[in-house]
N, C-alpha and C positions, 0 to 999 in steps of 0.2 A: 080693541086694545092695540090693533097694528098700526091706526091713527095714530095712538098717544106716539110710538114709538116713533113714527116716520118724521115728526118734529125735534126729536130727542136726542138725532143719534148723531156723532160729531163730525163734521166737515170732511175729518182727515179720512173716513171711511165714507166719503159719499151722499153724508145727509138724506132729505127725503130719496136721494138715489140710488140709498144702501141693498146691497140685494136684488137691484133692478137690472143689471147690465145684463145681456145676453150675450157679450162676452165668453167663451171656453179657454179655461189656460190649457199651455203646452203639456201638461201633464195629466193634465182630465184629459183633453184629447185622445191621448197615449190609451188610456185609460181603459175607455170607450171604444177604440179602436181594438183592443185585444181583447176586450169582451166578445163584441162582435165574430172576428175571426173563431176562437175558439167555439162561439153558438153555430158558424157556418158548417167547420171541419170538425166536431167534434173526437173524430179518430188519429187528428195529426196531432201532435205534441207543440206547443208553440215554443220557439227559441228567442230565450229573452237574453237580448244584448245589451240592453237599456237598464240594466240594475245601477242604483249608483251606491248601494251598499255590500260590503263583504257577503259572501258566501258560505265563510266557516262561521262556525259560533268562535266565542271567547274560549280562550287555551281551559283546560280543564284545572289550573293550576289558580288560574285568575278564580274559577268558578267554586274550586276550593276555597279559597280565602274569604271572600262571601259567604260563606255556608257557616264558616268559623267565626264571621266577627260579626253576622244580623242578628244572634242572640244574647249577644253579651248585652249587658245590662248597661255601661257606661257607653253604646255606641246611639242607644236610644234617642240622645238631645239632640236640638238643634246645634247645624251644624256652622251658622252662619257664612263667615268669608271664608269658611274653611276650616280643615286640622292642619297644625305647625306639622305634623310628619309629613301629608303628601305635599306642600310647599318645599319641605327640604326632598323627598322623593322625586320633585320633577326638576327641580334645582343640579341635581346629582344629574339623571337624565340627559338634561341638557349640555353638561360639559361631555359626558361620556358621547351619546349618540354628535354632538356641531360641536363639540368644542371652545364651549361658552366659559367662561369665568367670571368672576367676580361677580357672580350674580348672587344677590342676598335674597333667602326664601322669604323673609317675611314683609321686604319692602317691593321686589320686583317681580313676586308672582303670586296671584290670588287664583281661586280653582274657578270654574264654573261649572252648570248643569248643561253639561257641551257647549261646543261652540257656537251654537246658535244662537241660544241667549247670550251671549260676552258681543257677539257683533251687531244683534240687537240692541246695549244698550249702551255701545259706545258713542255713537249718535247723542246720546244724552247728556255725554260729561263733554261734546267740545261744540257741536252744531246750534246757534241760532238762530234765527226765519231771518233768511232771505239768505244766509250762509251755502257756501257749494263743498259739495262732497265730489271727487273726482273716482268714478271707478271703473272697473275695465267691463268689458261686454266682448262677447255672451261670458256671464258669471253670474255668482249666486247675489241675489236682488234683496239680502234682509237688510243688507248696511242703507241701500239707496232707501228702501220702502221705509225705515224709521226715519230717516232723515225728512222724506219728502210728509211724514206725519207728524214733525215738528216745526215744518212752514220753511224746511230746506228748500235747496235747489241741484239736483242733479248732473251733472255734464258725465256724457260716456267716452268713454278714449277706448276705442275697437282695440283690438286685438288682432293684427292681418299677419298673414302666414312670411307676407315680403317685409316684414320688420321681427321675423322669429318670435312671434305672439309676446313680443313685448309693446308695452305702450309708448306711446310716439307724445311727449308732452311739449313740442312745439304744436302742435293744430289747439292747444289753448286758448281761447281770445283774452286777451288784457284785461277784458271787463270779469270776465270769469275767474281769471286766475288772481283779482285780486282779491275774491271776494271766499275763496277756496280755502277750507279749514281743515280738509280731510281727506286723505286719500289710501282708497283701499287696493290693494293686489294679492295675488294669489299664485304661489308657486309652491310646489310641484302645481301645473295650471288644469281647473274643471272649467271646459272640457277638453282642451288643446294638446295636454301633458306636456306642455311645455317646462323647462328647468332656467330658473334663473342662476345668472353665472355674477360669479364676485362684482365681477365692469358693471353691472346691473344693477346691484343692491347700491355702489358707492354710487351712482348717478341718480338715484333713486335719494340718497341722504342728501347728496349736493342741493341736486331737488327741492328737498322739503327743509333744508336750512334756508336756501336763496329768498325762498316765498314763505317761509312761516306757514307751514303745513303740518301737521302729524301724520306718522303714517300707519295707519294697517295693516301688515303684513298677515294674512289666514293661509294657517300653513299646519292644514289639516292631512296632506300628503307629502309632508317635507320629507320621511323614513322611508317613502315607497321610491326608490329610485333604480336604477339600472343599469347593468352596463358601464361602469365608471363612475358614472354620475354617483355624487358622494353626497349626503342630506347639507343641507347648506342652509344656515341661519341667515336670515337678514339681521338680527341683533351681531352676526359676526363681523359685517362692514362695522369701518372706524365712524362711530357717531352715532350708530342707527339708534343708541341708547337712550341719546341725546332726541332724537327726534320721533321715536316710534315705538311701536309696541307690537306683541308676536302675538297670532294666538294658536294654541296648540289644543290637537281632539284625541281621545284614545279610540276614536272607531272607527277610523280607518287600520292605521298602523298595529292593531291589538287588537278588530276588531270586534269592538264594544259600542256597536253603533247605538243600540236600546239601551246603553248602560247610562247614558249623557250624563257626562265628565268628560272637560277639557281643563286647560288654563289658561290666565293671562300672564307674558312675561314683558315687562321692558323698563321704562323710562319711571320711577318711581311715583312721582306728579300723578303720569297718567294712569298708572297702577292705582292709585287713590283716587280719583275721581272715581273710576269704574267700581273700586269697592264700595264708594260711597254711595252711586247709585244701585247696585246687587245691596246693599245691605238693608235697602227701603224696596226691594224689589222681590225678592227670597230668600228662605231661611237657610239654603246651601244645601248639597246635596249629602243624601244619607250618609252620615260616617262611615257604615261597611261599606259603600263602595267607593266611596275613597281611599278606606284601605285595603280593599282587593285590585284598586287602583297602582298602586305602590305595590303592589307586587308585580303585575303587567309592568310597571317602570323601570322593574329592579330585573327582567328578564327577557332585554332586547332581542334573546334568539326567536321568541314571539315574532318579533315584526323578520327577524329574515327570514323562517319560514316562510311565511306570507309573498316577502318578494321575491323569495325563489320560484313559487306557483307562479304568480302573475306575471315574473321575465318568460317563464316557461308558455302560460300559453299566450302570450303578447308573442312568441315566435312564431306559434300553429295558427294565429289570427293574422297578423300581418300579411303571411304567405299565401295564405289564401284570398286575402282583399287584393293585393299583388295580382294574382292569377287571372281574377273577376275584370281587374282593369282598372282596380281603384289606387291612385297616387299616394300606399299607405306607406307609412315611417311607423318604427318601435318609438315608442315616446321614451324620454328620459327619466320620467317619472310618473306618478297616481297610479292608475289603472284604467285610463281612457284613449283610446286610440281615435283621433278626429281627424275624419276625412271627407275632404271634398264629395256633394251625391253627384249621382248621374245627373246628365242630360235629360235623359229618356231612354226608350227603347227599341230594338232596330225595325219591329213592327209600328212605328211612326209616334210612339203614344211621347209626348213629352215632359218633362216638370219644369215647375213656374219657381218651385222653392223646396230645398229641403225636408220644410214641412209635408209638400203635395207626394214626395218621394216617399217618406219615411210610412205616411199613411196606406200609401200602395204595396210597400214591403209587406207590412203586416196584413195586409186583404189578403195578398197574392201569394205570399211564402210561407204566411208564418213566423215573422223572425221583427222583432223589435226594437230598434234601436230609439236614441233621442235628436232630434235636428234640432238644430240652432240656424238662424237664417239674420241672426244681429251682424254679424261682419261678415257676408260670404252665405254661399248656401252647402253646409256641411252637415257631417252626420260625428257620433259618439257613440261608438262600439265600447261596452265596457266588458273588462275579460272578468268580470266577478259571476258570470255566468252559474248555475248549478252541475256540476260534474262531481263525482264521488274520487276520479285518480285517473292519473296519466291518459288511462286506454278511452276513459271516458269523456274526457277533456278531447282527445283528439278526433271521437266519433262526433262529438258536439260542432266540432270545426267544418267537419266532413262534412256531415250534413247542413250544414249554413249553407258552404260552399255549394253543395248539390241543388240546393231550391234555388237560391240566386242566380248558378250558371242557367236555370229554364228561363228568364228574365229578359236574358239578353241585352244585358245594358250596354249603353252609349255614353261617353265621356265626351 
């Protein structure tokens, strides 16, 4: 039968070559890597820095409201594009937390089952083969991977720390850019934590009106900010309405990461394609948690607790990456701290990339972080670590700092 299938299966996954690659992605790697360690040291505790979802559960208030609306009898149906309350719920939302107006629930924001599906199938309502999608790297790969499964074409625009992890859209070629229908970004930035600033979003619109592009905005950590930094709409630039669309998740800022609920908001058009494709795609996500969703909406001290831990220990991490010898900054936003790896070690041993570093952390320490080696060879300390409060959070720090100072790294 694996005959019949090896002729069967489509192009875009590899054909007869489906399954065959001996290929490891970065996260099975990960993976496998901390299997390993923990079979070696069984008495040490591993220290995982590499989480990239929240640490608390859902507020208990969110958890309530669930509990209240899965029995009701009217939440039973499908739920299709949505309910008209959490459309007016994130509507509200959005002026309160950016300061968004004139936004109409029922024309500029449809919900989805997270935000992974919504940037899965936007690919569908604008890209044709041989079409380019422009998106930034290292980032999250679902917009490109749909695209490149509908006979797209990809161009990556790096993200380098000498242009403040904004994208440089002069290195475009002509041929590329005129064939570019899409272009995604990502602020508060995974994994950079980079903050886009007002000059950025309006240059970003100019952008995509000059060239006839739409744009992407995923802005799954827009709430997590710090420091000043104030959550910032790219629908807040003049135009962006005109040209783009947002998408919003509750699992970071609420984290509701299992709960997959997000939305779409922006430019009506593109609001409707994207329903159109979710309405042949899924029946929407459960009614109760759309409306224990709207409640999480309706109670943004949620998200500042949240970013008060993570300012908190983004100061007990830093200072220690500081101390080790690593060129660390507080991000302005998410919850990722990205920083350049070592060299090597002063016992001669050297690294070729991130990746080679990241793997030897975890043999050697115990302690797991994510590399990225797409613009640079750097690492993604994330502070969603497991800690129970304050005293614990800072022993967590303490001992990071302790097995790495045995290391003896070289910059």
């Amino acid at each position: 039968m694996s005959d019949f299938f090896e002729d069967r299966i489509s192009d875009r996954l590899g054909g007869r070559n489906f399954g065959k690659s001996t290929e490891i992605y970065k996260f099975e790697l990960i993976k496998r890597a901390k299997a390993a360690a923990r079979k070696e040291h069984p008495g040490i505790e591993l220290i995982d820095m590499g989480v990239g979802e929240p640490d608390w559960p859902a507020d208990p208030l969110v958890v309530k409201a669930l509990a209240e609306e899965a029995g009701k009898p009217e939440n039973r149906w499908y739920a299709d594009n949505g309910i008209p309350e959490f459309q007016q719920a994130a509507a509200i939302y959005l002026e309160k937390v950016y300061g968004l107006k004139d936004i109409n629930p029922s024309e500029h924001i449809v919900h989805g089952i997270g935000s992974k599906p919504v940037l899965a199938m936007l690919p569908l309502c604008f890209i044709n083969p041989g079409d380019y999608l422009l998106t930034t790297v290292p980032g999250y790969p679902v917009t490109a991977t749909y695209t490149k499964y509908l006979g797209g074409e990809v161009f990556n625009l790096p993200l380098l720390e000498s242009n403040s992890f904004f994208p440089d859209f002069s290195i475009i070629p002509p041929n590329v850019l005129k064939k570019a229908r899409l272009l995604y970004i990502n602020y508060p930035n995974n994994p950079t934590g980079a903050v886009a600033t007002p000059e950025f979003f309006d240059s970003v619109v100019e952008f995509a009106y000059r060239n006839g592009i739409v744009v992407v905005h995923d802005a799954p950590y827009s709430a997590l900010t710090f420091d000043g930094n104030k959550p910032l709409s790219f629908l807040s630039a003049k135009g962006a309405m005109d040209v783009g669309v947002e998408v919003h998740s509750l699992s970071k800022a609420f984290n509701m990461t299992g709960w997959r609920i997000g939305f779409l908001c922006g430019n009506s058009h593109a609001v409707k394609a994207y329903a159109t494709v979710k309405d042949n795609t899924d029946s929407g996500q459960f009614r109760a948690i759309q409306k224990a969703a709207i409640a999480a909406l309706n109670n943004t001290e949620i998200t500042s607790r949240t970013v008060e831990k993570y300012s908190r220990r983004f100061d007990l991490l830093v200072k220690a990456l500081k101390d080790l010898g690593f060129d660390a900054k507080k991000p302005g936003g998410s919850f990722y701290c990205y920083v350049k790896a070592p060299s090597g070690t002063k016992d001669g041993r050297s690294f070729g990339s991130a990746t080679e570093f990241s793997e030897y952390l975890i043999k050697e320490a115990l302690i797991s972080t994510v590399p990225w080696d797409d613009a640079g060879k750097y690492l993604r300390f994330s502070v969603t670590f497991e800690a129970g409060d304050e005293a614990a959070e800072k022993k967590v720090i303490d001992e990071m700092k302790k097995r790495m100072e045995r290391l003896r790294l070289t910059f």
